[in-house]
C-alpha positions as CSV (number, residue, x, y, z in Angstrom):
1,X,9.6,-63.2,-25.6
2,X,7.5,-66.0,-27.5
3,X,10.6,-66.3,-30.0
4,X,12.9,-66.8,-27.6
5,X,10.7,-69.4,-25.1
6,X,10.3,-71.1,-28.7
7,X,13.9,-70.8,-29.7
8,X,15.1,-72.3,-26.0
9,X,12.1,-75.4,-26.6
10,X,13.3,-76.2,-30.0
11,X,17.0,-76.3,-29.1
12,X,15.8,-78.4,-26.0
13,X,14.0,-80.6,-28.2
14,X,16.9,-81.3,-30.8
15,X,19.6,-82.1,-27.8
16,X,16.5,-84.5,-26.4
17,X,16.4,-86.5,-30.0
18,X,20.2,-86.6,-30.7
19,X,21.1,-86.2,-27.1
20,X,23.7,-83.8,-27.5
21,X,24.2,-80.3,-29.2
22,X,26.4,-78.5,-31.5
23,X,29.2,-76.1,-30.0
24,X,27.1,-73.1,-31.1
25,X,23.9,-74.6,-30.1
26,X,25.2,-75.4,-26.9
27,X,26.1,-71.2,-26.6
28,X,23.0,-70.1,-28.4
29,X,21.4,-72.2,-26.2
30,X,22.9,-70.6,-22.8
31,X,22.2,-67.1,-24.4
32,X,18.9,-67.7,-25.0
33,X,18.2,-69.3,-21.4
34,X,20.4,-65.7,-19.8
35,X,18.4,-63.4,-21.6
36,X,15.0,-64.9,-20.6
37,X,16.6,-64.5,-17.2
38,X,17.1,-60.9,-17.9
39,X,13.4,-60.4,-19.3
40,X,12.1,-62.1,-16.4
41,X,14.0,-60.4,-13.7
42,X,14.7,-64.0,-12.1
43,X,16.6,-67.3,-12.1
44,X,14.9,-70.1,-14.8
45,X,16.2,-73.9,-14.2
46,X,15.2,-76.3,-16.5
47,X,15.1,-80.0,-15.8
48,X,18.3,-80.5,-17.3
49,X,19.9,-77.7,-15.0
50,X,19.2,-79.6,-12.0
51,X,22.5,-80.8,-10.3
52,X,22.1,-84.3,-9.4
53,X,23.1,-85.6,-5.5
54,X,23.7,-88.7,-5.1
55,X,22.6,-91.1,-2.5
56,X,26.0,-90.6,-0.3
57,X,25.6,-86.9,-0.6
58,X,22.3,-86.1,0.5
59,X,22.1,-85.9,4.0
60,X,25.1,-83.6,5.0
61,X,23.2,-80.7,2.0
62,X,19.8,-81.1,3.2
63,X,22.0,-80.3,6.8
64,X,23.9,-77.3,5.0
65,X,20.7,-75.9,3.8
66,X,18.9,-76.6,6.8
67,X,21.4,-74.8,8.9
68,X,21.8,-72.0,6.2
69,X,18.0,-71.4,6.9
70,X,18.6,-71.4,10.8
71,X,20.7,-69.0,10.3
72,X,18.8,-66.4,8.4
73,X,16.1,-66.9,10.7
74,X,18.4,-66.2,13.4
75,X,19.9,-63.0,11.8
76,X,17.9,-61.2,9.4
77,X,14.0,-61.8,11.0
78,X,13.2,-64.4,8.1
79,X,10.5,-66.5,9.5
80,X,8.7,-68.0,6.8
81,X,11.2,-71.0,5.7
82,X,9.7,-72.4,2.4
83,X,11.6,-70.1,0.0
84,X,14.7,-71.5,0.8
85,X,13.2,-75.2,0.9
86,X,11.5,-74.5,-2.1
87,X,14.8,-73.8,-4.0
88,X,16.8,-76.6,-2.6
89,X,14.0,-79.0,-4.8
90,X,14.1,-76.6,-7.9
91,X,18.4,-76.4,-7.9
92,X,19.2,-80.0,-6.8
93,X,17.8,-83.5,-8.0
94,X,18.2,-86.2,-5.0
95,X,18.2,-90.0,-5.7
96,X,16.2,-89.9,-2.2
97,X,13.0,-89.0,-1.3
98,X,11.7,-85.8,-0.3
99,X,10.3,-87.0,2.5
100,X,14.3,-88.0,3.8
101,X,15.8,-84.4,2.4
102,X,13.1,-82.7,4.7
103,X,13.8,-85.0,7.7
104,X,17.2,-84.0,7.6
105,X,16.8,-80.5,6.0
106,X,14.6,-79.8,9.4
107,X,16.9,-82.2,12.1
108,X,18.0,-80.3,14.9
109,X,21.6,-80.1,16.5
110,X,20.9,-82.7,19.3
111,X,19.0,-85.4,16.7
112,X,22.0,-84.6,14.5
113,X,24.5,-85.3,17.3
114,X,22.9,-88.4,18.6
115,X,22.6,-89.8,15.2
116,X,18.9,-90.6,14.9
């Protein structure tokens, strides 16, 4: 697993200086990210993986998400909230805040409706 963690950091490291990669360092590099998934049994997101949201877009996901979490709370029993929150900052990269994402992440319907 150290020569692969090394392998992903060095092909990292070359597309950071020359700010792009090869066609087949671009796929060894998504091969090498895939399998560390498999080791690891779970999802890996580097910086650069992050999908950015602009300004515009921000409010009506962090509503999305919010209600998605609403909603699981609501039909499966899940009460503790942060796993979902956590992976909304992990997955996306906002040009606002955090402290605006969780205001609207956690708005209710009526706040929504009347526009506060």
């Amino acid at each position: 697993m150290d020569a692969l963690c090394g392998e992903i950091k060095r092909l990292r490291w070359m597309r950071e200086e020359s700010g792009c990669l090869s066609r087949s360092n671009k796929r060894k590099l998504k091969v090498c990210k895939l399998r560390l998934q498999e080791l690891l049994g779970a999802v890996v997101i580097y910086p650069e993986d992050r999908l950015h949201i602009p300004a515009k877009e921000h409010m009506l996901l962090a509503f999305y998400m919010g209600e998605m979490n609403n909603r699981l709370k609501e039909h499966f029993g899940e009460n503790y909230d942060g796993k979902l929150l956590a992976l909304l900052f992990d997955i996306f990269e906002f040009e606002v805040s955090r402290g605006t994402i969780l205001r609207y992440y956690y708005m209710s319907e009526d706040e929504k409706e009347n526009g506060k």
